[in-house]
Backbone as ProteinMPNN parsed JSONL, in Angstrom:
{"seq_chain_A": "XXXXXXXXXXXXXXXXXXXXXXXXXXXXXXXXXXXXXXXXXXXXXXXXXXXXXXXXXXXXXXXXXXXXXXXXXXXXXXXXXXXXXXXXXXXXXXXXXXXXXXXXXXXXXXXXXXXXXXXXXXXXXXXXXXXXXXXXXXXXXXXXXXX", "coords_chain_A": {"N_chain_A": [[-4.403, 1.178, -19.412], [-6.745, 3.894, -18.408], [-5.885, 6.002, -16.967], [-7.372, 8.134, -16.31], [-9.812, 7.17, -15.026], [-8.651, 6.293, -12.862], [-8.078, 7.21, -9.766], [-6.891, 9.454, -6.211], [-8.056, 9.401, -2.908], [-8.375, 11.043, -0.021], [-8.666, 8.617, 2.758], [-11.147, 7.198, 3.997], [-13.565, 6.166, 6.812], [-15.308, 4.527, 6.192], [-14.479, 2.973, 4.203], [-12.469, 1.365, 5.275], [-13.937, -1.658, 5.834], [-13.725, -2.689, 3.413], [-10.957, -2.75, 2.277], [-10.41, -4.368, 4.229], [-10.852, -6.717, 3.737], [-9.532, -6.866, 1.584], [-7.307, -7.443, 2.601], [-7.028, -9.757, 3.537], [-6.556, -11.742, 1.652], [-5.258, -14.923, 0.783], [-2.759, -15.315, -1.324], [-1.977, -12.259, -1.647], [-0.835, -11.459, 1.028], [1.068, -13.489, 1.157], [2.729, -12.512, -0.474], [3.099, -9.861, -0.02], [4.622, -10.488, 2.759], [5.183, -9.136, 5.12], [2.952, -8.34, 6.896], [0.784, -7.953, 9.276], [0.214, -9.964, 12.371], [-2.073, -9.548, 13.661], [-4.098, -8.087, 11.752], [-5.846, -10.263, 10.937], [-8.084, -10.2, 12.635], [-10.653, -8.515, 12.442], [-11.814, -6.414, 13.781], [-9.606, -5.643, 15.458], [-7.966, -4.485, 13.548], [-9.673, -2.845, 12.078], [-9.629, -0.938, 14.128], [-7.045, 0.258, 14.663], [-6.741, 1.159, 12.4], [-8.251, 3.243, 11.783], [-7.574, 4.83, 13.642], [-5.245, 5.526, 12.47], [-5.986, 7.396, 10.525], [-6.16, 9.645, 11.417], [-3.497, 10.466, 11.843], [-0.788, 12.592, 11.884], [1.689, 11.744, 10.657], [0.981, 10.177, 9.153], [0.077, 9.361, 5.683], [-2.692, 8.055, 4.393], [-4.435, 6.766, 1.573], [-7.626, 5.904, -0.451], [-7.579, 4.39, -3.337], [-9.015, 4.09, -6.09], [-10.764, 2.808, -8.949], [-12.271, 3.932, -11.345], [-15.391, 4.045, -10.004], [-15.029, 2.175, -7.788], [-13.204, 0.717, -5.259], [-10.05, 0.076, -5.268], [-7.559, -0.584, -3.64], [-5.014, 0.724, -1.641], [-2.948, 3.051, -0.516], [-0.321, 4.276, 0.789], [1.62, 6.497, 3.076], [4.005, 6.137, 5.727], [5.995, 6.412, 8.908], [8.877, 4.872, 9.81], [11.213, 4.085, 12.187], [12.477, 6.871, 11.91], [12.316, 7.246, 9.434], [10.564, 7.407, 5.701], [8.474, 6.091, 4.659], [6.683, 3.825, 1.925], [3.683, 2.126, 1.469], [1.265, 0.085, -0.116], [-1.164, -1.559, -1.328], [-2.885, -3.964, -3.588], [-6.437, -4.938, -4.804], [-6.137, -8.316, -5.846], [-7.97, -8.617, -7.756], [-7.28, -6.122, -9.873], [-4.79, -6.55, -10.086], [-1.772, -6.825, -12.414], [-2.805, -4.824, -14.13], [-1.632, -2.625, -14.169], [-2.387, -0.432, -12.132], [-1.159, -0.218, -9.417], [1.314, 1.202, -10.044], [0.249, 3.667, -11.752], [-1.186, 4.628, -9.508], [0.277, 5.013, -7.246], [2.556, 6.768, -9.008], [0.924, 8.948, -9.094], [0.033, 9.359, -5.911], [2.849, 10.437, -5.425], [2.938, 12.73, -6.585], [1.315, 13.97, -4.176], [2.751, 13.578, -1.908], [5.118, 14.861, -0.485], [7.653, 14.16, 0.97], [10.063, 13.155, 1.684], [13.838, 11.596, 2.074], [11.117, 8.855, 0.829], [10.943, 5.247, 1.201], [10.877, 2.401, 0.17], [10.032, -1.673, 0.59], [10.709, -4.309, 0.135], [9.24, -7.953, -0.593], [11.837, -10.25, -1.675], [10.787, -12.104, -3.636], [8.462, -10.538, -4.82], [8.493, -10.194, -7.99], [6.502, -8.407, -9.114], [5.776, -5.748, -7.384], [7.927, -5.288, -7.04], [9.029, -3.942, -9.964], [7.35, -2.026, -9.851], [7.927, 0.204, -8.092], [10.601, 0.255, -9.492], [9.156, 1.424, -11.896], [8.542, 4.057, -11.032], [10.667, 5.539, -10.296], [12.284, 5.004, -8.175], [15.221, 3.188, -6.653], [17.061, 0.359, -5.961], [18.646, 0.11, -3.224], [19.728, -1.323, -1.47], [19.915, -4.764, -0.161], [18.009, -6.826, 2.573], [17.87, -8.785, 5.397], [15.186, -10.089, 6.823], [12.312, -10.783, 9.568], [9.348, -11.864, 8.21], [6.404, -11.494, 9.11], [4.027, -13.266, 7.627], [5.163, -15.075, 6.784]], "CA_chain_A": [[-5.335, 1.676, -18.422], [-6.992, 5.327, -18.234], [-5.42, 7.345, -16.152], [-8.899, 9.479, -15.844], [-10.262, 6.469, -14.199], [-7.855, 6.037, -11.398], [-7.878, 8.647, -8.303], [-6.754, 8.745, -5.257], [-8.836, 10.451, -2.117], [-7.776, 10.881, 1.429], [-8.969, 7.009, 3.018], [-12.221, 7.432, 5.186], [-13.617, 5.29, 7.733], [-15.951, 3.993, 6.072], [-13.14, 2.412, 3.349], [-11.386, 0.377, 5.922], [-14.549, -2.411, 5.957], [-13.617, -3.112, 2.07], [-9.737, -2.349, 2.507], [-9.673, -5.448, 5.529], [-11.302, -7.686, 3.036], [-8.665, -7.291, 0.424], [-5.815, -8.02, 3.184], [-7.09, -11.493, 3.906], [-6.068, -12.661, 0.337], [-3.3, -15.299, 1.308], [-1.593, -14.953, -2.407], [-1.281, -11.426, -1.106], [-0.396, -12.199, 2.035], [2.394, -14.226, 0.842], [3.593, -11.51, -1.467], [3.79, -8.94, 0.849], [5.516, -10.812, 3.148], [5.466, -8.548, 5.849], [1.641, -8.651, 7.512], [0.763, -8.192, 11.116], [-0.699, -11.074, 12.299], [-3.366, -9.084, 14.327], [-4.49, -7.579, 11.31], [-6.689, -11.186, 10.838], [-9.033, -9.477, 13.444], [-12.008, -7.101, 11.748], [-11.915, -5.351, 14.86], [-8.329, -5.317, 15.844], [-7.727, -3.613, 12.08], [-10.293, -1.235, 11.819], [-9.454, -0.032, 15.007], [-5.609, 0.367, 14.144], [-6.262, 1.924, 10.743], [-9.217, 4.312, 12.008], [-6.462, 5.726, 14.435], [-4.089, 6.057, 11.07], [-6.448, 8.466, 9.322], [-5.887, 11.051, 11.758], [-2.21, 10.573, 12.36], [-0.123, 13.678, 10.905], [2.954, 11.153, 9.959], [0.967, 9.013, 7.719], [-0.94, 9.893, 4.369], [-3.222, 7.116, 3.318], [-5.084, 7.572, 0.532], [-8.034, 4.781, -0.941], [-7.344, 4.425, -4.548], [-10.302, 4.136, -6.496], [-11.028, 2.905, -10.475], [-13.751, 4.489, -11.311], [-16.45, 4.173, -8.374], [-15.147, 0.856, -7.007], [-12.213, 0.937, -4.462], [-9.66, -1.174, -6.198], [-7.152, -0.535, -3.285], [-4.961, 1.413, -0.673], [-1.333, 3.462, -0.6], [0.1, 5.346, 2.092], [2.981, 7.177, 3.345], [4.141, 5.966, 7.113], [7.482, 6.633, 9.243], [9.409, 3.484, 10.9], [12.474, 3.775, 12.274], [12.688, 7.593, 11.185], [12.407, 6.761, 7.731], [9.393, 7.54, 5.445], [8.023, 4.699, 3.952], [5.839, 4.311, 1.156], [2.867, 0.958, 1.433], [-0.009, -0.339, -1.165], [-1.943, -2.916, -1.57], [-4.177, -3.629, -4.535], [-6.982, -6.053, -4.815], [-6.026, -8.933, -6.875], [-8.614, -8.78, -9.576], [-6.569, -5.15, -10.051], [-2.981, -6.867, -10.311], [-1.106, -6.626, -13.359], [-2.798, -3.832, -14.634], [-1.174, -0.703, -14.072], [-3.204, 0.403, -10.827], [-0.441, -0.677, -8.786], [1.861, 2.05, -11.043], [-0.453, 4.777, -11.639], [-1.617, 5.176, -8.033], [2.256, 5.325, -7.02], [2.79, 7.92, -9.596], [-0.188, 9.948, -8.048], [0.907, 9.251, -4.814], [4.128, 10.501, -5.736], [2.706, 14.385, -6.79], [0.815, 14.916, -3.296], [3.275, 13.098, -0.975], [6.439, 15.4, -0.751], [8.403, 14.127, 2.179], [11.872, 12.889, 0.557], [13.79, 10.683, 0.795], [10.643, 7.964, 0.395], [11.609, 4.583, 1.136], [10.003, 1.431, -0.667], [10.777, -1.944, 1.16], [9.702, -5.237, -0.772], [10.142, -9.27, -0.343], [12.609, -10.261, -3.068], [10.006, -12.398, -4.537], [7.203, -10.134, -5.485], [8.724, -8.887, -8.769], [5.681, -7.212, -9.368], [6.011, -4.848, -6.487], [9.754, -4.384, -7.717], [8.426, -2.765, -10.96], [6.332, -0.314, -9.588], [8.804, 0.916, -7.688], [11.12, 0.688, -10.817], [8.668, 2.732, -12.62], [8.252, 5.328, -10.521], [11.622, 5.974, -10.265], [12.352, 4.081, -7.032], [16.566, 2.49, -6.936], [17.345, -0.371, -4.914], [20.274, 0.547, -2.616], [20.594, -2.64, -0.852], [18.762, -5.778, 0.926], [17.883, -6.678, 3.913], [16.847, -10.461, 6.153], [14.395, -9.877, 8.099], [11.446, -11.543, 9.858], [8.379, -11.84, 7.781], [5.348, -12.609, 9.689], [3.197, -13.888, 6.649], [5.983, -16.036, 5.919]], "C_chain_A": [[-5.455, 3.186, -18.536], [-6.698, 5.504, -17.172], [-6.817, 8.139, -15.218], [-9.503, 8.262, -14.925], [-9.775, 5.823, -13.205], [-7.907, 7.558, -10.72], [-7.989, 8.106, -7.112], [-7.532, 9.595, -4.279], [-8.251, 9.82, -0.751], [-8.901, 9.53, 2.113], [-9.834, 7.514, 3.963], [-12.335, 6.538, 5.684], [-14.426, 4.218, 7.402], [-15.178, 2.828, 4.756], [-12.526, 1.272, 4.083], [-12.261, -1.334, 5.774], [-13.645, -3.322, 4.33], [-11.747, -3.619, 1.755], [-9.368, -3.525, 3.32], [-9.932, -6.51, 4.957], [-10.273, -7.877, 2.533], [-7.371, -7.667, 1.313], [-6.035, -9.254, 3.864], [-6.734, -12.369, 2.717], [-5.286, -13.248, 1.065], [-2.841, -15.371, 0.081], [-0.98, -13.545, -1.833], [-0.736, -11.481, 0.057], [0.976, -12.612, 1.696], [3.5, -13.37, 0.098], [4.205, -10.205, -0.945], [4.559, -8.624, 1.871], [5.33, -10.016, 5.061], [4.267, -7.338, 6.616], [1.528, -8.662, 8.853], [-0.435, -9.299, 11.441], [-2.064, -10.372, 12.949], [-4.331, -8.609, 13.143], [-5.644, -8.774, 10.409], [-7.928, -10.947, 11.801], [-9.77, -8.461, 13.309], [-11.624, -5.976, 12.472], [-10.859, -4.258, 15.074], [-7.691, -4.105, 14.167], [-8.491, -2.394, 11.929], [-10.06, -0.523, 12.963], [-8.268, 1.017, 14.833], [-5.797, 1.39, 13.01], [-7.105, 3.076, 10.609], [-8.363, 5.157, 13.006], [-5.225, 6.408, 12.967], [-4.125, 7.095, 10.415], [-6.245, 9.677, 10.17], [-4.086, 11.703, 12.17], [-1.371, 11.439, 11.552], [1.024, 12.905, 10.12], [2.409, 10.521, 8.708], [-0.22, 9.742, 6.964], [-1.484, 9.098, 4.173], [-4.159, 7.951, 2.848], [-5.611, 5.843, -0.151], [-7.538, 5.277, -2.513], [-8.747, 3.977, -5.279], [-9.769, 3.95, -8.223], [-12.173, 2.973, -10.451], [-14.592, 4.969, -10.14], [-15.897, 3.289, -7.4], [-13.385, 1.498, -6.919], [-11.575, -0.405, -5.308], [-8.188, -1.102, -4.636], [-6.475, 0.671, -1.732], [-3.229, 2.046, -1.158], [-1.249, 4.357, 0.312], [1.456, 5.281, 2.653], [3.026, 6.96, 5.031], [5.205, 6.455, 7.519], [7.54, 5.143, 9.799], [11.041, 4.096, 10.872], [13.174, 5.39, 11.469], [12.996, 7.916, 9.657], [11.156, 6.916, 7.489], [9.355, 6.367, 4.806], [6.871, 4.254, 3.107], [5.01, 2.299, 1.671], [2.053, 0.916, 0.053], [-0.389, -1.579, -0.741], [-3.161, -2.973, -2.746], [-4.499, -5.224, -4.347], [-6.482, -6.861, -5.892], [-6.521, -8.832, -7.839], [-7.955, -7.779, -10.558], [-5.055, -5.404, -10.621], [-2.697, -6.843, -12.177], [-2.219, -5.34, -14.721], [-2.627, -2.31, -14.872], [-1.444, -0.349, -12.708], [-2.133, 0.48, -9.773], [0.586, 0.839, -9.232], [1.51, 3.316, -11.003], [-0.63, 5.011, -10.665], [-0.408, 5.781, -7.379], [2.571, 6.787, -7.521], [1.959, 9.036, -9.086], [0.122, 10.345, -7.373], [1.652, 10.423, -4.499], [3.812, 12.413, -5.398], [2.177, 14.903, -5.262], [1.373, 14.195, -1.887], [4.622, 13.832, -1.141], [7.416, 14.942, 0.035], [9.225, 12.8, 1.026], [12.61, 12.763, 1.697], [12.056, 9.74, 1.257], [11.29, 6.552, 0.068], [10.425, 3.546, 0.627], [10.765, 0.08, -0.072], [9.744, -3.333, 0.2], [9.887, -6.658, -0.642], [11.17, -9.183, -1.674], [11.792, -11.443, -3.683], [9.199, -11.994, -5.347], [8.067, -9.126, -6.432], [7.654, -7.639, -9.285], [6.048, -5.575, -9.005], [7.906, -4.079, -6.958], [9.413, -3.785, -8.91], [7.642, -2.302, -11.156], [6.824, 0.095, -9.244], [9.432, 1.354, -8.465], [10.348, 1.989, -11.75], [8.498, 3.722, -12.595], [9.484, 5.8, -10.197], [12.431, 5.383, -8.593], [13.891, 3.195, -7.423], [16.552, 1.752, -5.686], [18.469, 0.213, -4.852], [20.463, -0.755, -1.391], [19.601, -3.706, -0.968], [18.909, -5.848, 1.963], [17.919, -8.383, 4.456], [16.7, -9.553, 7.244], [13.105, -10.955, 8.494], [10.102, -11.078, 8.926], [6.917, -12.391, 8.164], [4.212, -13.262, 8.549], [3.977, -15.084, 5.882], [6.503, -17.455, 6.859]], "O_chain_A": [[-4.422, 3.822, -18.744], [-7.418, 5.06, -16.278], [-7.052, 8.491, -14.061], [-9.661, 8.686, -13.78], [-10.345, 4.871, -12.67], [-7.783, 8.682, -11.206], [-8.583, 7.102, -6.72], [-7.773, 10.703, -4.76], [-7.849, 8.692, -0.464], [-10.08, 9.68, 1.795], [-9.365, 8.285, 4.801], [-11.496, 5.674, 5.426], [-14.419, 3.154, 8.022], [-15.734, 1.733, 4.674], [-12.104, 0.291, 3.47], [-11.5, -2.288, 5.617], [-13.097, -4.422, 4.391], [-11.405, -4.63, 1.142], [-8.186, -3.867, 3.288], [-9.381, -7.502, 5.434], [-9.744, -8.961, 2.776], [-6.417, -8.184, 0.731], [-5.25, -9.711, 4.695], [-6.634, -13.592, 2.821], [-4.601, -12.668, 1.907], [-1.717, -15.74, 0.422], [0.217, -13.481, -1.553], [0.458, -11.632, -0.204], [1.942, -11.934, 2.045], [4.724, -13.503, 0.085], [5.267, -9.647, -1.219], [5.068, -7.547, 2.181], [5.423, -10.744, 6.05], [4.421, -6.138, 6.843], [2.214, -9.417, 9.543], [-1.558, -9.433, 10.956], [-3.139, -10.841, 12.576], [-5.515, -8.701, 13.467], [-6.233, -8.374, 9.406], [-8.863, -11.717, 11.581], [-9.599, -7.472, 14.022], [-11.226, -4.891, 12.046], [-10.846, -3.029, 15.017], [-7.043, -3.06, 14.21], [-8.089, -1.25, 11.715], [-10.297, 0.68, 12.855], [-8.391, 2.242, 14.844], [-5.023, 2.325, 12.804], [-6.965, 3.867, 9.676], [-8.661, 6.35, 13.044], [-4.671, 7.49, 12.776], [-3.219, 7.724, 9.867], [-6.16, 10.756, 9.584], [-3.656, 12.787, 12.565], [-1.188, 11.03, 10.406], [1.338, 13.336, 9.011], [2.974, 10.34, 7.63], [-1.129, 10.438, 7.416], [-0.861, 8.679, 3.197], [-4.609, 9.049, 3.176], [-4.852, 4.897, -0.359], [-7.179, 6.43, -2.752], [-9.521, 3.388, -4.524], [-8.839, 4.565, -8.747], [-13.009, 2.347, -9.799], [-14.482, 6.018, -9.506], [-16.171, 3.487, -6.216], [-12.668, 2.163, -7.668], [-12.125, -1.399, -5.782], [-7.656, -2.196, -4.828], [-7.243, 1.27, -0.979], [-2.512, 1.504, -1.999], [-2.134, 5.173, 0.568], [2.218, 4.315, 2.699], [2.162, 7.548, 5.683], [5.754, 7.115, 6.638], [6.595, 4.428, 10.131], [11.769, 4.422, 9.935], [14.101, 5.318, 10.662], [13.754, 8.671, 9.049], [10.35, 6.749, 8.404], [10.363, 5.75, 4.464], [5.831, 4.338, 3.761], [5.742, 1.413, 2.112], [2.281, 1.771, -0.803], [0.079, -2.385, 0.064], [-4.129, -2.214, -2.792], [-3.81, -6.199, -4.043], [-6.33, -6.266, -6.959], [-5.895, -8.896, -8.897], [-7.879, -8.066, -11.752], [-4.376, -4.687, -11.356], [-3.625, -6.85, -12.986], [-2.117, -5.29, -15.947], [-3.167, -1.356, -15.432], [-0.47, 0.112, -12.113], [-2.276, 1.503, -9.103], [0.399, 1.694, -8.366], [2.183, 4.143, -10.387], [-0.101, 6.112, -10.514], [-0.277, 6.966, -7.069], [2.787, 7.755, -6.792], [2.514, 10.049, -8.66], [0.581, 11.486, -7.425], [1.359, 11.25, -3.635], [4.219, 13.123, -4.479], [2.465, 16.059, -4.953], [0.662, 14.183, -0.882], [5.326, 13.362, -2.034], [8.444, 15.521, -0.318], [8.962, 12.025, 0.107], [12.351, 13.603, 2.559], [11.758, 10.152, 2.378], [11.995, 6.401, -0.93], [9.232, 3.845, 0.683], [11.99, 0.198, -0.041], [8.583, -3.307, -0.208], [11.104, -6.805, -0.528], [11.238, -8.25, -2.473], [12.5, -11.853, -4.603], [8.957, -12.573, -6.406], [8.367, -7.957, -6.191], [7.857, -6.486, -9.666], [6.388, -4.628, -9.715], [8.565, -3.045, -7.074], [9.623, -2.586, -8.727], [7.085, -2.042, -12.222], [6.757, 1.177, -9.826], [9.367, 2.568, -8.66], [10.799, 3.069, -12.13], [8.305, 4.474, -13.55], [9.314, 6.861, -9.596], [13.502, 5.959, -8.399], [13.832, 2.516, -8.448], [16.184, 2.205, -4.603], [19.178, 0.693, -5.737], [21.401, -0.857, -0.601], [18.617, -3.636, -1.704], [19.745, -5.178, 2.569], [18.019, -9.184, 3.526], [17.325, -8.826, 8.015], [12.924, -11.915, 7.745], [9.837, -9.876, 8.945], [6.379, -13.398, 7.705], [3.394, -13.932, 9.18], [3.675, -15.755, 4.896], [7.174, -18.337, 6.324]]}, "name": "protein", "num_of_chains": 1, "seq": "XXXXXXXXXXXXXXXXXXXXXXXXXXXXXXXXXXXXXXXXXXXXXXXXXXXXXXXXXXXXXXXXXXXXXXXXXXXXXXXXXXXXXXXXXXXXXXXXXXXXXXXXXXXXXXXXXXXXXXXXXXXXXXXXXXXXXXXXXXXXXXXXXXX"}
């Protein structure tokens, strides 16, 4: 994958319509494990995630190949902890975008440490993290509402 044709830009409002589509996949869904169920509600989502873009804690950022939005990544807190997210559209999966965007990410998100939290099924998601330099330091059980 080119590089030159991935970028990431601060997530506008008008992004979230395209962005609520790609989180009704249920393969993703299932992979990410860890889904708010409200977020099955157009409304209830764009409302939520149009409050996000102005929130100083969190960074999202749409990801873009080429012209076409291929996804999302963003920097949140929980639990005083930073916490890194994504999501890429399926047709996007296993080609890098997932990777590269991360690495991006990575240069205009400074807040350290950066935590990465993942089911233990989706190896995918475990080597992007891997690649970007990302160490597991434990596990967890927890509740998964998509699960």
């Amino acid at each position: 994958m080119q590089q030159t044709l991935l970028q990431l830009r601060k997530t506008q409002l008008s992004d979230l319509e395209i962005l609520y589509q790609f989180q009704l996949d249920p393969e993703g869904i299932q992979l990410a494990a860890f889904t708010s169920a409200e977020n099955a509600d157009k409304t209830v989502y764009i409302q939520k995630h149009a409050r996000f873009l102005d929130d100083p804690t969190k960074n999202t950022q749409t990801i873009l190949f080429g012209d076409t939005i291929a996804g999302s990544i963003a920097k949140f807190e929980m639990e005083g902890e930073a916490e890194i997210t994504y999501w890429i559209d399926r047709k996007y999966w296993g080609k890098g975008i997932a990777t590269t965007a991360l690495q991006q990410f990575l240069t205009i998100e400074k807040t350290r440490p950066l935590f990465g939290r993942v089911a233990f099924d989706n190896i995918g998601s475990q080597k992007v993290l891997e690649h970007c330099g990302f160490i597991r330091t434990g596990k967890d059980k927890g509740f998964a509402n998509a699960r």
